[in-house]
Backbone as a ProteinNet text record, in pm:
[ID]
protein_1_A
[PRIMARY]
XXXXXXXXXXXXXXXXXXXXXXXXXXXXXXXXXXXXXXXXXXXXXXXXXXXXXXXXXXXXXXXXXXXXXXXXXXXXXXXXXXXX
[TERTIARY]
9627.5	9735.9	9853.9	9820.5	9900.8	9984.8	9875.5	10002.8	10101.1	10050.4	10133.8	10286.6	10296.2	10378	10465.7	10396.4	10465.6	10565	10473	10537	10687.1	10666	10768.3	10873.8	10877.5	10970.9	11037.5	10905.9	11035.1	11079.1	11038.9	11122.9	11261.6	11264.5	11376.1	11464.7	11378.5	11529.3	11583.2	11459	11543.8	11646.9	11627.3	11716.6	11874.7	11860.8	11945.8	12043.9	12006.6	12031	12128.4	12006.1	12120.4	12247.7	12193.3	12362.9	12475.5	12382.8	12503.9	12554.7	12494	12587	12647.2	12574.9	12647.5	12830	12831.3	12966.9	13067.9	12984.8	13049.3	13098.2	13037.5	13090.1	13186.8	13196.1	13333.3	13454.3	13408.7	13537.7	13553.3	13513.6	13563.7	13668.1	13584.7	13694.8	13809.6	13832.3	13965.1	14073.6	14008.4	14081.5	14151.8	14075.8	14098.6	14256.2	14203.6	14288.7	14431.7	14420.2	14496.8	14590	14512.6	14646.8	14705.2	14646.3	14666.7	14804.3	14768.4	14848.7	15014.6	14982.9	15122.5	15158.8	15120.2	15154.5	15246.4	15201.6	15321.2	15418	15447	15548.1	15656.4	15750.6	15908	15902.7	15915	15938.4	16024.8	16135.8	16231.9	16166.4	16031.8	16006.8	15929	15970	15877.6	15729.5	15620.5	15513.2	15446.9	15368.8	15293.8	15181.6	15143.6	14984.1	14928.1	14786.3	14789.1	14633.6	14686.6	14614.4	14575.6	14420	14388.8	14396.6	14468.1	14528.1	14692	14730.6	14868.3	14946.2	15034.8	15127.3	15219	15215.6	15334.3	15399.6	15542.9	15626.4	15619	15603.5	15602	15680.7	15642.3	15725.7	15600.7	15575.5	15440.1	15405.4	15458.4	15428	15325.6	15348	15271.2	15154.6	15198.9	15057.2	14992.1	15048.9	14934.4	14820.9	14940.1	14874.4	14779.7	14763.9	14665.9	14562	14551.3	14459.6	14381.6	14444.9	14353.1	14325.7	14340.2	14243.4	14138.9	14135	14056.2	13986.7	14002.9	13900.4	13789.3	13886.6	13789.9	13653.6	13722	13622.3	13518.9	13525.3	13476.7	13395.3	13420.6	13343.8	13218.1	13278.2	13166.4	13091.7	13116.6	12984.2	12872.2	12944.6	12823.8	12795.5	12789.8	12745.3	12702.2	12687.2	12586.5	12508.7	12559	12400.4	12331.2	12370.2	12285	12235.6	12240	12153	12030	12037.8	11939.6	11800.4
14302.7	14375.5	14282.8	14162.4	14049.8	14059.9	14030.1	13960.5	14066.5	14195.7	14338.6	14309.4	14297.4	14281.7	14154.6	14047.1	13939.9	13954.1	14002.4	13984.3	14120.6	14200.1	14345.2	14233.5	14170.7	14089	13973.2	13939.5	13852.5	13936.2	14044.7	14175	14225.8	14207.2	14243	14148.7	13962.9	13864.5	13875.5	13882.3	13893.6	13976.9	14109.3	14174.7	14191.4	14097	14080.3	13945.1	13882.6	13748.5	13816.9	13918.8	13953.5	14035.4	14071.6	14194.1	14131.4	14001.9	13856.5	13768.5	13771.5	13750.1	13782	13968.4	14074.2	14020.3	14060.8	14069.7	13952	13820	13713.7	13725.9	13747.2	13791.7	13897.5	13980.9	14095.9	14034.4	13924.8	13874.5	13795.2	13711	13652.4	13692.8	13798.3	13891.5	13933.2	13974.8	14050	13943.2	13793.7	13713.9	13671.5	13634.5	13622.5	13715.9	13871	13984.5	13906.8	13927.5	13916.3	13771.7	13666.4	13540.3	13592.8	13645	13678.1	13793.3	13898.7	14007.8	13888.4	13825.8	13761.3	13708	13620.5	13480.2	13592.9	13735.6	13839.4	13801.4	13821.1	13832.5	13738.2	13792.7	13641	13624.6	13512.1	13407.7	13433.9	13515.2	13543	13672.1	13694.2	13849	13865	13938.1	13883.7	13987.8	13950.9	14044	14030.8	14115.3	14079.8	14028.2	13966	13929.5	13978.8	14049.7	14078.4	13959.5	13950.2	13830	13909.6	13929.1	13987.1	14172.8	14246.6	14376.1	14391.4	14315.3	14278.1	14224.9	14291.1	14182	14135.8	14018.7	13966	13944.5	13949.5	13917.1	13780.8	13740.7	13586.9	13591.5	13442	13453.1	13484	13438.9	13457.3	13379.2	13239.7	13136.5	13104.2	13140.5	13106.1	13219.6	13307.6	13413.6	13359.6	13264.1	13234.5	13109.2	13095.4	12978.9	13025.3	13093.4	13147.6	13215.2	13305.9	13339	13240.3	13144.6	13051.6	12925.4	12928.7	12892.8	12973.5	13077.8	13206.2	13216.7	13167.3	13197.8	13079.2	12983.2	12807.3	12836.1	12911.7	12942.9	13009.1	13121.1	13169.6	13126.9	13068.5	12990.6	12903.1	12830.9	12728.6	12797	12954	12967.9	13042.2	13070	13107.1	12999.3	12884.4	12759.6	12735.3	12710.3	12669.8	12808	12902.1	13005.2	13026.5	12987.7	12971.1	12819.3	12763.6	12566.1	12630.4	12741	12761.3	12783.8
6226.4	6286.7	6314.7	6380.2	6379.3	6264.2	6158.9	6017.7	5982.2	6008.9	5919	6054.1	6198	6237.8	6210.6	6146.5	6124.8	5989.2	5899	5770.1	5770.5	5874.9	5878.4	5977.7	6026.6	6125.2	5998.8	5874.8	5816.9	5708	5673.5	5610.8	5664.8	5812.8	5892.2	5868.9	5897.7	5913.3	5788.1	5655.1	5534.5	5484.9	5508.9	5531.3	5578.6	5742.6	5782.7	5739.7	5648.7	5590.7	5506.1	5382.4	5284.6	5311.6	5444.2	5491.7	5558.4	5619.1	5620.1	5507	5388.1	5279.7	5205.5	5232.5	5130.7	5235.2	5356.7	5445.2	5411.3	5414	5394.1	5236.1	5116.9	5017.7	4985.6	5072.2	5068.9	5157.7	5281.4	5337.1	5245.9	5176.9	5054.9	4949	4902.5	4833.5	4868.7	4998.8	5065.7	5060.8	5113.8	5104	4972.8	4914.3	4753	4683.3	4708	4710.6	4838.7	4937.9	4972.6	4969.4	4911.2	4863.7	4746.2	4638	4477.5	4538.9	4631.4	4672.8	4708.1	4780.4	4880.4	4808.1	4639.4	4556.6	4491.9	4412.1	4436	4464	4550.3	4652.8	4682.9	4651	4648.5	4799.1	4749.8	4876.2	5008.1	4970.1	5071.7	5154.7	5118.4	5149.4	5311	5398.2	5514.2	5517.8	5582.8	5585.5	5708.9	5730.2	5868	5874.6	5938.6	5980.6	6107	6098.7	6168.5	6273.9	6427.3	6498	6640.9	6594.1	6741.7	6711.2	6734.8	6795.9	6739.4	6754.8	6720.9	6577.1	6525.8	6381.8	6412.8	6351.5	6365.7	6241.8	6232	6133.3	6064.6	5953	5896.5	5774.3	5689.7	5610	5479	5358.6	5274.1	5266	5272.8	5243.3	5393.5	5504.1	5588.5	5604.4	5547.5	5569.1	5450.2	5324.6	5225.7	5300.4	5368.1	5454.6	5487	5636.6	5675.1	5595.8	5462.6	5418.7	5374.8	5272.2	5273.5	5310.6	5482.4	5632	5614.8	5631.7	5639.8	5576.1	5386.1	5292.8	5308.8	5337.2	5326.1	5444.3	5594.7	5674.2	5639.7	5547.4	5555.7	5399.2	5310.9	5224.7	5339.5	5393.2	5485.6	5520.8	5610.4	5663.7	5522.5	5384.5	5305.7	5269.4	5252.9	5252.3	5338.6	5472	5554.5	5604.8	5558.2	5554	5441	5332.3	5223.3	5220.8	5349.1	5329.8	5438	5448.1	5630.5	5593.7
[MASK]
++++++++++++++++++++++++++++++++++++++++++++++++++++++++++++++++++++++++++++++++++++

């Protein structure tokens, strides 16, 4: 009885592993999408970002910025959850 609850608990973490890399693989993507979306985009053009609840106005060059901050973060953690 033991083992049938053990092995359904690492059915669960596994589970929950792959629905943490399926997520981390779609924030990947958005990011991806969204530098390719802004590199678009002339330079003089302003767009928003949005931080928290709130957008703010920028220029693209700094929202490319920020996306990829955002993508690199979020590369690391599928790399150090795929080392676990």
């Amino acid at each position: 009885m033991a083992a049938v609850s053990s092995s359904s608990s690492q059915v669960h973490s596994s589970a929950a592993s792959l629905d943490a890399i399926s997520d981390l693989k779609r924030e990947i993507r958005q990011h991806e999408v969204a530098i390719e979306e802004l590199n678009n985009l002339a330079s003089s053009r302003s767009v928003y970002v949005k931080k928290g609840n709130i957008f703010f106005r920028t220029s693209t060059e700094l929202a490319t910025t920020s996306e990829k901050r955002q993508l690199d973060e979020a590369k690391k953690k599928m790399q150090n959850h795929g080392s676990k």
